[in-house]
C-alpha positions in Angstrom: -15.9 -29.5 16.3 -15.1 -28.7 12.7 -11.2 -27.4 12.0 -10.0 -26.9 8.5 -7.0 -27.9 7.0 -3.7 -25.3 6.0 -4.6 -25.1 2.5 -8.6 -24.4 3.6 -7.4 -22.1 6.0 -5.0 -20.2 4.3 -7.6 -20.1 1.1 -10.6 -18.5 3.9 -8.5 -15.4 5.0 -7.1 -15.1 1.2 -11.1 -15.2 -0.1 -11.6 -12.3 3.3 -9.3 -10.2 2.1 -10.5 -10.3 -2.0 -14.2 -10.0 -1.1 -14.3 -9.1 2.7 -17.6 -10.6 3.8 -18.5 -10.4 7.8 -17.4 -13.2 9.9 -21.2 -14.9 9.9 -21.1 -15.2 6.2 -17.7 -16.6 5.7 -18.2 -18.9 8.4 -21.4 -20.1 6.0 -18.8 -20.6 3.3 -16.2 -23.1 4.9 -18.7 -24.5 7.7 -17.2 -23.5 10.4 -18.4 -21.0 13.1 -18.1 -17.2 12.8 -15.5 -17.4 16.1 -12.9 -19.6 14.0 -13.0 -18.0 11.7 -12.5 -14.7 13.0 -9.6 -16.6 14.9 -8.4 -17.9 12.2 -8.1 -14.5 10.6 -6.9 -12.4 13.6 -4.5 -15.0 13.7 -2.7 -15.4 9.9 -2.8 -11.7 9.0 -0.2 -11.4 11.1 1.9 -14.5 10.1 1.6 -13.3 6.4 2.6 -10.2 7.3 6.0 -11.0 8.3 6.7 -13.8 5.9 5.7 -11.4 3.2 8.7 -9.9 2.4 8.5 -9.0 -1.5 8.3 -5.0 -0.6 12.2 -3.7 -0.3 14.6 -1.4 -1.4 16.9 -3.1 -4.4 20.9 -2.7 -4.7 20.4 -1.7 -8.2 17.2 1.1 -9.5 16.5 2.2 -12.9 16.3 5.8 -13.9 14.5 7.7 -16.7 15.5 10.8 -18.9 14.8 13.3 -16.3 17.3 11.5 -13.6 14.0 9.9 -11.4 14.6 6.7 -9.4 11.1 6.2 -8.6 7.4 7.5 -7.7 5.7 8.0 -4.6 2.0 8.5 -3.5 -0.3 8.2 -1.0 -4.1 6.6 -1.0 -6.8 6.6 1.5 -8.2 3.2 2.8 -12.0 4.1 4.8 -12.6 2.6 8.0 -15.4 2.6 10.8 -15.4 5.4 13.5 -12.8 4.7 16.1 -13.1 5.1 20.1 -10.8 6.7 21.3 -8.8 8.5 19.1 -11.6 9.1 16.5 -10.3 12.3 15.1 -6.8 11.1 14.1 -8.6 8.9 11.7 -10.6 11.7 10.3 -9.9 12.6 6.8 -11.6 16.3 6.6 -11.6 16.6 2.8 -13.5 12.9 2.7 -15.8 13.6 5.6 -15.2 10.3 7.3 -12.6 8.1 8.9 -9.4 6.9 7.0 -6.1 5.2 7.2 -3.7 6.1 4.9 -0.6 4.3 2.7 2.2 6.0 0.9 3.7 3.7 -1.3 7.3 4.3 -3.6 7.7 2.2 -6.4 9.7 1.7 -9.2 9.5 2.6 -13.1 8.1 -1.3 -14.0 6.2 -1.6 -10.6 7.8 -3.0 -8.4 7.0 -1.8 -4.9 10.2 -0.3 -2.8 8.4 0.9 0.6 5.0 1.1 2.1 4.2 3.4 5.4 0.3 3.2 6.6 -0.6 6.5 8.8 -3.4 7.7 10.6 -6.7 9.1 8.2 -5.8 12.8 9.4 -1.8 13.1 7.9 -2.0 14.2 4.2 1.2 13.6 1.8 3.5 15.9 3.1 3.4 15.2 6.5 2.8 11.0 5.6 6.7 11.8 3.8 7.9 13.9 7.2 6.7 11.0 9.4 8.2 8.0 7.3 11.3 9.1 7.1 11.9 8.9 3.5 13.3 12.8 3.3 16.3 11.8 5.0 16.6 8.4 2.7 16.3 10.7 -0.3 18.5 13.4 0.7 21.7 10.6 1.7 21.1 9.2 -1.3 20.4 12.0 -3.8 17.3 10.4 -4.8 14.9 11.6 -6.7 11.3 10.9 -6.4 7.9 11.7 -8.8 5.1 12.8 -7.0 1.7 15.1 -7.3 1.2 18.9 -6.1 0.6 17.0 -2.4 4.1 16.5 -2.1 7.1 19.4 -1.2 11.0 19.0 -1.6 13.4 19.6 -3.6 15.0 16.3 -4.6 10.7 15.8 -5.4 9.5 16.4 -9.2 6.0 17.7 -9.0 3.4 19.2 -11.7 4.7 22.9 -9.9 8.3 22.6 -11.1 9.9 23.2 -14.7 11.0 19.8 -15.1 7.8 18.5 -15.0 7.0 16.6 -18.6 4.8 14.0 -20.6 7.4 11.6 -19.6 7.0 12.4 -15.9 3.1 12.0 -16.3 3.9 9.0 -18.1 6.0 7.6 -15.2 3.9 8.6 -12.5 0.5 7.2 -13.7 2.5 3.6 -12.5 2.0 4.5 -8.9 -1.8 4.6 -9.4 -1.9 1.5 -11.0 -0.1 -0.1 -7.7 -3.0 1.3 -6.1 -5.7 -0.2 -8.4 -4.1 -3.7 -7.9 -4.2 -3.1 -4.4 -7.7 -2.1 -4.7 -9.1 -4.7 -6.0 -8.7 -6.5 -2.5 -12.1 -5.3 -0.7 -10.3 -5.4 2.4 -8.6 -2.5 1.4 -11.5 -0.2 -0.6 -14.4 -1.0 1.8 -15.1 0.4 4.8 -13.1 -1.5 7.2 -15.1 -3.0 9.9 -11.9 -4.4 12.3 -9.5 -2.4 14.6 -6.9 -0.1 13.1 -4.1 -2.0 13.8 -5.4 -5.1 12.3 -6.3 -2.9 9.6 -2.1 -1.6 9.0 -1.4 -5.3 8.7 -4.2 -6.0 5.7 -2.8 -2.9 3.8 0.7 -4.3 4.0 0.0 -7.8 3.3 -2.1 -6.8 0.3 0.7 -4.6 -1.5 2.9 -7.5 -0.6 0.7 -9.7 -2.3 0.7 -7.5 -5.1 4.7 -6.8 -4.8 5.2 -10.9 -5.6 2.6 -10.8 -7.8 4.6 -8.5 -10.3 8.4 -8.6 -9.0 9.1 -10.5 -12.5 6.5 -8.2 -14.6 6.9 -5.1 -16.2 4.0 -2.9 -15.2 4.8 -0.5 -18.3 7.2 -0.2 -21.1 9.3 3.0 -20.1 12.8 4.0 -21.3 15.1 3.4 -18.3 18.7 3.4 -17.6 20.1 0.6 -14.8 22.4 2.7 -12.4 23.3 1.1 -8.6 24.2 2.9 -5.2 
């Protein structure tokens, strides 16, 4: 019987997630058989996820020209067909089954909230489901988005205050996404149950959220203001 040490162990379901082979072929790499390690897998995912705790909403935010606190945005993540419940993981527009993450982040990067949703929600109703209109709306907070999104305390391409600053700002959501991306786990087509699936997401923004809590993602003028 071959086990692996804490550091091994922790280092197979880190490689997983960053290249996200099958269970036969990482089993080849650390010599042990596919059931560990898909044990071993089934069984940290969830640890990380609630040690993680790098994703948050700060005390203090900063704010551009145009009065914005942050960005928000939503990406798809494909998956294999589910049964049951196959079409409320079908994304119509991308012929094939989804899950889906909005994320709001600040204007250096760091990540302030991440929701994960079924494949068939779309922006505006992944923002009516989280929650985050009534977060906004209490704190008069405004938000950057794309035509997806609807609401007034929202600064879209549609409205008059849109600008090359705002287009500036918002491109930092997308590059949260490409970090994120660059985890297989979360731009292949996920093999694993959909709840499984909700945890990856989240523990690979987290991963990103520590990675850059110190970094400046991009150089944008900013005023500190606190609520």
């Amino acid at each position: 019987r071959v086990t692996l040490s804490s550091e091994s162990r922790l280092l197979m379901v880190l490689q997983w997630l960053r290249e996200y082979p099958n269970f036969k072929v990482l089993a080849q790499m650390y010599f042990v058989s596919r059931f560990y390690a898909q044990h071993e897998i089934c069984h940290i995912i969830p640890i990380l996820f609630v040690k993680l705790n790098y994703i948050g909403w700060p005390a203090q935010y900063d704010i551009n020209s145009l009065g914005v606190h942050a960005v928000i945005d939503c990406s798809a993540h494909p998956r294999l067909r589910v049964h049951p419940g196959s079409a409320d993981y079908y994304r119509g527009d991308k012929r094939r089954n989804m899950e889906v993450s909005q994320v709001v982040c600040g204007l250096q990067g760091e990540i302030y909230d991440i929701v994960i949703g079924k494949g068939h929600n779309n922006d505006q109703a992944m923002f009516n489901i989280s929650g985050l209109r009534m977060h906004i709306e209490l704190n008069d907070f405004i938000l950057l988005a794309d035509r997806g999104y609807s609401h007034h305390l929202i600064i879209t391409p549609a409205k008059p205050e849109w600008s090359e600053l705002a287009s500036h700002d918002r491109v930092i959501v997308e590059n949260v996404f490409g970090e994120a991306k660059q985890f297989s786990a979360t731009s292949a087509v996920f093999r694993q149950s959909p709840e499984l699936q909700a945890l990856v997401l989240t523990v690979c923004f987290e991963i990103v959220a520590e990675r850059h809590r110190n970094n400046e993602f991009r150089i944008s003028p900013v005023i500190n203001t606190s609520f």
